[in-house]
KOLTORSE-813041 format. One line per field, with one value per residue (C-alpha): residue number from 1; x, y, z. Coordinates in pm, 1 decimal, padded with zeros to 6 digits, always signed. Layout:
<nodes>
i <- NUM ...
east <- X ...
north <- Y ...
up <- Z ...
</nodes>
This chain:
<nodes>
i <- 1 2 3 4 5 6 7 8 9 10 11 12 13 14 15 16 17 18 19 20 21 22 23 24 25 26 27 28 29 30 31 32 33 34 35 36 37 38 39 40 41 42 43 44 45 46 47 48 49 50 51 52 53 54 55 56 57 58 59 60 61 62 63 64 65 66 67 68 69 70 71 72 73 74 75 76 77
east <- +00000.0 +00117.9 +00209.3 -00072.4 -00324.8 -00211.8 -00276.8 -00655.3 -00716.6 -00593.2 -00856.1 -01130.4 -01077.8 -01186.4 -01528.9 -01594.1 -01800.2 -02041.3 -02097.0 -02148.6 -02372.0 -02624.2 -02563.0 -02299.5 -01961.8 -01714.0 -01425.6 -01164.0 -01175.7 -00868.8 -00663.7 -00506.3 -00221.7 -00154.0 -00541.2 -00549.6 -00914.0 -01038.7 -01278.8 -01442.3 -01777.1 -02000.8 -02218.9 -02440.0 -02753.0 -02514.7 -02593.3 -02850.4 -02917.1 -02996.0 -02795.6 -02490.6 -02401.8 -02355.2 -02165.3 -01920.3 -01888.0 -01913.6 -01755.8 -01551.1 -01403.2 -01392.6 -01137.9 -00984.6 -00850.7 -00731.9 -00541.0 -00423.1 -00347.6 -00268.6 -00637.3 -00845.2 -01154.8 -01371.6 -01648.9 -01838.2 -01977.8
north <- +00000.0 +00364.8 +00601.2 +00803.5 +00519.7 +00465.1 +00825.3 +00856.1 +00492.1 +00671.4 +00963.4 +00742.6 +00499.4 +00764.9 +00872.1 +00476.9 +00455.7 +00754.5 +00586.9 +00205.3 +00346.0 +00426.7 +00089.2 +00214.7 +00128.9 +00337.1 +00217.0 +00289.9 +00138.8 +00298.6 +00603.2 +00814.7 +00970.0 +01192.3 +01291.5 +01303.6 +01135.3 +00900.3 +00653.7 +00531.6 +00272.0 +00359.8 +00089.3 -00080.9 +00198.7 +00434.0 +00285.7 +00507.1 +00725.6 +01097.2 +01214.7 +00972.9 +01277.5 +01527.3 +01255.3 +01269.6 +01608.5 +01781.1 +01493.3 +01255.0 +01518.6 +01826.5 +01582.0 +01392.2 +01721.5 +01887.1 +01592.4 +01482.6 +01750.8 +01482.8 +01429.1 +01719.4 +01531.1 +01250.0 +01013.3 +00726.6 +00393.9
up <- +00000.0 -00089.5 +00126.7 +00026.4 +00050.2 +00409.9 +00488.8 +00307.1 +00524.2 +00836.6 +00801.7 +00705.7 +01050.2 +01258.5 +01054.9 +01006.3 +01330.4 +01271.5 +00927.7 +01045.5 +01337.9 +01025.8 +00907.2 +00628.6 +00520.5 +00343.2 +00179.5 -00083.8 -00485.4 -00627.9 -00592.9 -00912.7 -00798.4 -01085.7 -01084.7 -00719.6 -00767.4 -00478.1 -00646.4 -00276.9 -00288.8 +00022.9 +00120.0 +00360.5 +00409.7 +00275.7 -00063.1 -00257.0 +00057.6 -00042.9 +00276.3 +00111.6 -00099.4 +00153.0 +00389.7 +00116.9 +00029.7 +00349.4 +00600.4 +00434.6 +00160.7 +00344.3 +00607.6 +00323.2 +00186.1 +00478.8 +00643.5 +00280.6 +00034.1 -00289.2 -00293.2 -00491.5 -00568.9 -00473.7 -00601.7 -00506.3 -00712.2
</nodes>
């Protein structure tokens, strides 16, 4: 695992219980380092949830980019 990858798996440990305690599950498809795009699949309840969108926006974006800067965009399957 990259160095990177290490780092986006570090900040998503810690917002991993809020998630699961709405029955969801967040984790990480593929990473393009020269993109800086985080491809992540949220599941569980999370899956199809109109309130998914701003969980990944405003919570597990608005952290990714501030604790690591090589990531300028996410999206989920």
């Amino acid at each position: 695992m990259s160095h990177v990858l290490s780092r986006i798996e570090a900040t998503l440990d810690p917002l991993r219980p809020y998630i699961a305690s709405h029955r969801g599950h967040v984790e990480v498809v593929d990473f393009d380092e020269a993109e800086g795009a985080l491809l992540l699949r949220l599941g569980g309840t999370c899956q199809g949830c109109s309130a998914s969108s701003v969980t990944l926006r405003q919570g597990i974006e608005a952290r990714l980019r501030q604790t690591v800067p090589e990531v300028r965009q996410v999206e989920a399957l």
